[in-house]
C-alpha positions in Angstrom: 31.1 102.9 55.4 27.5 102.6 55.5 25.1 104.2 53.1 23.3 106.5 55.0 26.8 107.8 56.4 28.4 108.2 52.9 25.1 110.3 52.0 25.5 112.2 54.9 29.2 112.8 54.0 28.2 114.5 50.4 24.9 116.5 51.8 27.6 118.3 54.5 30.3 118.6 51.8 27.7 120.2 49.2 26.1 122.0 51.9 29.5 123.4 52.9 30.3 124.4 49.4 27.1 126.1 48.8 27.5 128.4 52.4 31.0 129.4 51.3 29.5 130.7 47.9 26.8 132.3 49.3 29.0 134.1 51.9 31.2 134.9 49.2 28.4 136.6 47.1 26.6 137.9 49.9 30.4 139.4 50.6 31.1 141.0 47.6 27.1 142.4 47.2 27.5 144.1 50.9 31.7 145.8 49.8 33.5 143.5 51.7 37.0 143.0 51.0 38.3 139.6 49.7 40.4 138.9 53.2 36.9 139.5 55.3 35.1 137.0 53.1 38.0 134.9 53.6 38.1 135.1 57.1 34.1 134.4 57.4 34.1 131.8 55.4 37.0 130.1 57.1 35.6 130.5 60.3 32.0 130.1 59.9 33.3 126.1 57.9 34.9 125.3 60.8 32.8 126.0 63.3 29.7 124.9 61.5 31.5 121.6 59.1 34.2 121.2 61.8 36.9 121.4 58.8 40.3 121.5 59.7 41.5 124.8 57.0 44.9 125.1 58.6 46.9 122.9 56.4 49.8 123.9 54.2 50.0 123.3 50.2 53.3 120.9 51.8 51.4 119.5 53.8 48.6 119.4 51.8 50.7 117.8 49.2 52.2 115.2 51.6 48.9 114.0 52.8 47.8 113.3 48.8 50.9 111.5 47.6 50.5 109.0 50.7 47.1 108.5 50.1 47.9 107.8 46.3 50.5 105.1 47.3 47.2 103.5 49.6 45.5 103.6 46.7 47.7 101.6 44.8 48.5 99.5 47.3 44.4 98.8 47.4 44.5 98.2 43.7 47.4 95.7 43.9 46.3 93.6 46.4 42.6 94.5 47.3 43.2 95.3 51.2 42.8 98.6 52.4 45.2 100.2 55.2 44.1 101.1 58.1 42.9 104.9 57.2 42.8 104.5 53.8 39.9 106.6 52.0 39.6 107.4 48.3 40.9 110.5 47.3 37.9 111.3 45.0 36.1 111.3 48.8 33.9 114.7 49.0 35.3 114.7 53.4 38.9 115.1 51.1 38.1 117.7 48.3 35.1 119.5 50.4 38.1 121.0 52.5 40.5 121.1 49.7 38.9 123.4 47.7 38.0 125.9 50.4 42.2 125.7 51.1 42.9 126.7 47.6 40.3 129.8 47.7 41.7 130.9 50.8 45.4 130.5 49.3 44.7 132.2 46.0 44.4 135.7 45.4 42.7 135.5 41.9 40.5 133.1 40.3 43.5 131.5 39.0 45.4 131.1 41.7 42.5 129.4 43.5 42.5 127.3 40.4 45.8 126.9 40.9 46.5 125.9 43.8 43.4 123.5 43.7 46.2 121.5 40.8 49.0 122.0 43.6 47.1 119.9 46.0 47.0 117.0 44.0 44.3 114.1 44.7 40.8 114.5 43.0 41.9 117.6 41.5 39.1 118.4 38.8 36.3 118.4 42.0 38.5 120.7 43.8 39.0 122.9 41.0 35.6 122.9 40.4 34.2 123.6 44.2 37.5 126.4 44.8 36.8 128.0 41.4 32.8 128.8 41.9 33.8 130.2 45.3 36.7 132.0 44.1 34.1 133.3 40.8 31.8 135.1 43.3 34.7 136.9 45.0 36.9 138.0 41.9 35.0 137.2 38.6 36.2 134.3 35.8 39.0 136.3 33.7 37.0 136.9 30.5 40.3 135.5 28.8 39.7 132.4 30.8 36.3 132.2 29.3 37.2 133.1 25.8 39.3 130.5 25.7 36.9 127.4 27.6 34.3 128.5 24.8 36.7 127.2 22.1 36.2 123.5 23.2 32.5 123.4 23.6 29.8 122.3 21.4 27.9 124.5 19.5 25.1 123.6 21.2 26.3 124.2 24.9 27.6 127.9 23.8 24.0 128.5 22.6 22.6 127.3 26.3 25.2 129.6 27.7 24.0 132.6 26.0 20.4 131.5 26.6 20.8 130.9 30.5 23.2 134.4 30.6 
C-alpha cells in the first residue's frame, strides 16, 4: 500500500469518527432519541465512508480470529495471504467501533461489545466509547474508578481542562 493511500485510509477513518460524534452530540443537544442518532449515524457512514455496518458480533468475531491466524501466519514465515491486512488497520477498527455503538445500549455496552469483536480492541474501544459518551454520558462509577490509576499530575489536567 502506498503512502499517500494509507494517509488517506486514516484522514477517512478519523474523519468518520469525528462526523458520528458530532451527530451524536448534535443528537442529543436537539432531544433526539438514542435509536434516531443511531439510525443517522449509520446511514449518513455509509453513504458518505461507504462502510459496510451490517455485520453481526458472529460474524464480526469470525472475520477477527481469521485475520489473527493471517497474522501469525505473516509472522511465521514473512508472506502475506492474499487479503491479509493488519488488524490494528484504522479501514478495520473505523467500522468496528461504530458496530459496537450501534450494538450497545449504554456506554458500557458499546464498550463492551467493542472487547467482543476482538482485533485491535483498545482503538475500537476508544473510537465506540467517545461516540457512545455524547449519546449516554461515562457512568461516573466508570470514572471514579479510571481516576485511581492516573498520575497525580494527569487528574490535576483533568480538573483544569473540566
Amino acid at each position: 500500500m502506498s503512502r499517500n493511500r494509507s494517509i488517506s485510509t486514516y484522514l477517512s477513518s478519523s474523519e468518520t469518527i469525528a462526523a458520528a460524534v458530532y451527530l451524536a452530540k448534535e443528537g442529543i443537544r436537539n432531544g433526539k432519541s438514542d435509536t434516531v442518532i443511531k439510525n443517522e449515524i449509520k446511514t449518513y457512514v455509509e453513504k458518505n465512508f461507504g462502510y459496510d455496518l451490517n455485520m453481526s458480533l458472529e460474524d464480526i468475531q469470525r472475520r477477527s480470529e481469521n485475520l489473527a491466524r493471517q497474522r501469525e501466519e505473516f509472522r511465521r514465515t514473512g508472506v502475506a495471504t492474499e487479503g491479509y491486512m493488519n488488524m490494528s488497520n484504522a479501514a478495520l477498527s473505523c467500522p468496528l467501533a461504530i458496530m459496537a455503538f450501534l450494538m450497545g445500549n449504554n456506554y458500557e455496552e458499546s464498550i463492551r461489545y467493542s472487547l467482543a469483536m476482538l482485533g485491535d480492541s483498545d482503538s475500537v474501544a476508544c473510537m465506540a466509547g467517545s461516540i457512545s459518551a455524547q449519546v449516554y454520558g461515562i457512568p461516573q462509577q466508570l470514572i471514579d474508578e479510571a481516576l485511581v490509576y492516573l498520575p497525580g499530575e494527569m487528574v490535576d489536567v483533568l480538573n483544569e481542562f473540566e
